[in-house]
C-alpha positions in Angstrom: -7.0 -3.9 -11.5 -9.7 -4.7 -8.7 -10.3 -8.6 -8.9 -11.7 -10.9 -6.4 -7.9 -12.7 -6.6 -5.9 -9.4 -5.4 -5.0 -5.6 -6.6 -2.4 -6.9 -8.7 -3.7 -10.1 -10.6 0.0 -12.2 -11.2 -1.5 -12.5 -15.2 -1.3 -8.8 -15.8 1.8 -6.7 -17.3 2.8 -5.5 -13.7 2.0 -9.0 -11.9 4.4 -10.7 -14.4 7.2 -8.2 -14.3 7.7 -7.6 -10.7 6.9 -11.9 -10.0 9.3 -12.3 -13.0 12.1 -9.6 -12.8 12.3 -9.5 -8.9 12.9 -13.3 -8.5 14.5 -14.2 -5.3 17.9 -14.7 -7.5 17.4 -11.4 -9.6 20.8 -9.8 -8.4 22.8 -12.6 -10.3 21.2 -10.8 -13.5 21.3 -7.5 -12.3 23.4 -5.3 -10.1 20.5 -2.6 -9.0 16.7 -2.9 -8.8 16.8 0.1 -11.4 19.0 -1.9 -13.7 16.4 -4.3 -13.6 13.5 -2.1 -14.9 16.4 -1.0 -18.2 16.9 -5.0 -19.2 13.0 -5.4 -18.7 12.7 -2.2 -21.6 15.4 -3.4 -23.2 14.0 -7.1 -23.6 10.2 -6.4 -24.2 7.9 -4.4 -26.5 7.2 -0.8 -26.4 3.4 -1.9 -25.7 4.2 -4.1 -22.9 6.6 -1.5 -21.5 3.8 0.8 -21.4 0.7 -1.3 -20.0 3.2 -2.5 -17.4 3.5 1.5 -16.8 -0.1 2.0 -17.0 -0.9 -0.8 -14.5 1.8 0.5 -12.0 0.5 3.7 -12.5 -3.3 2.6 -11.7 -1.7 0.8 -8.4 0.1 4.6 -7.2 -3.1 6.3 -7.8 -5.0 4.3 -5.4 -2.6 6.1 -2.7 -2.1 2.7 -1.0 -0.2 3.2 2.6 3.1 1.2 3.1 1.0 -1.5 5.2 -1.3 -1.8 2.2 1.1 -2.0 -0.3 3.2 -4.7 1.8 0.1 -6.7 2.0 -0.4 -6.2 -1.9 3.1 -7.0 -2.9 3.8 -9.9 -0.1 0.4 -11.5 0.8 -1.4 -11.0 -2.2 1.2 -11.1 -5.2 4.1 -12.8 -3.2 6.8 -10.8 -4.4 10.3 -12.3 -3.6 12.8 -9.2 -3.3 11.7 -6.4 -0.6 13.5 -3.0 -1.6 13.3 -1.9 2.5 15.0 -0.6 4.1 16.8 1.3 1.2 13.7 2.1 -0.3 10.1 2.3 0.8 7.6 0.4 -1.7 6.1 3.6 -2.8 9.4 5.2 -3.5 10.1 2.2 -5.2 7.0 1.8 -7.6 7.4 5.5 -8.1 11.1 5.0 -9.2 10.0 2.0 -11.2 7.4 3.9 -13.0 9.7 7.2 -13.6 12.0 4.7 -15.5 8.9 2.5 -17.6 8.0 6.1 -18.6 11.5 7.3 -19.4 13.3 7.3 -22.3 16.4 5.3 -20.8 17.7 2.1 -22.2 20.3 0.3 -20.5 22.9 -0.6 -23.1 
């Protein structure tokens, strides 16, 4: 994932789902950022569930900090929705990635 445009280039799996599923209106689809990850399963391939859990999985390994992952999700990617101060980022990618990698399905 290391490009001269950012750590998360906004083509890949992972740039596309959290730009596209964490909108700045994304709670008049979904209730809960976790419901959000279930419609994203529900609504897309196996394969594209699982290289958006790959690349998500590539970004946690790199053991960003909170500062570096607020620069990579805000500065560099421009994510709308910020999960804090429920959530830190990395307990939120981590969530987000326990549920890619689960077997749950929202109905």
């Amino acid at each position: 994932m290391n490009n001269p445009h950012g750590v998360i280039p906004f083509e890949s799996s992972l740039g596309q789902f959290l730009c596209g599923y964490y909108h700045q209106d994304w709670q008049l689809d979904d209730r809960t950022w976790d419901a959000v990850v279930l419609r994203f399963k529900r609504q897309n391939p196996p394969e594209l569930v699982r290289e958006t859990a790959g690349d998500l999985e590539r970004l946690l390994a790199q053991e960003f900090d909170e500062s570096r992952l607020d620069t990579v999700l805000f500065k560099e990617l421009r994510l709308d929705w910020d999960p804090r101060p429920g959530l830190s980022l990395h307990a939120w990618l981590s969530g987000i990635l326990q549920l890619l990698r689960s077997g749950a399905h929202a109905a």
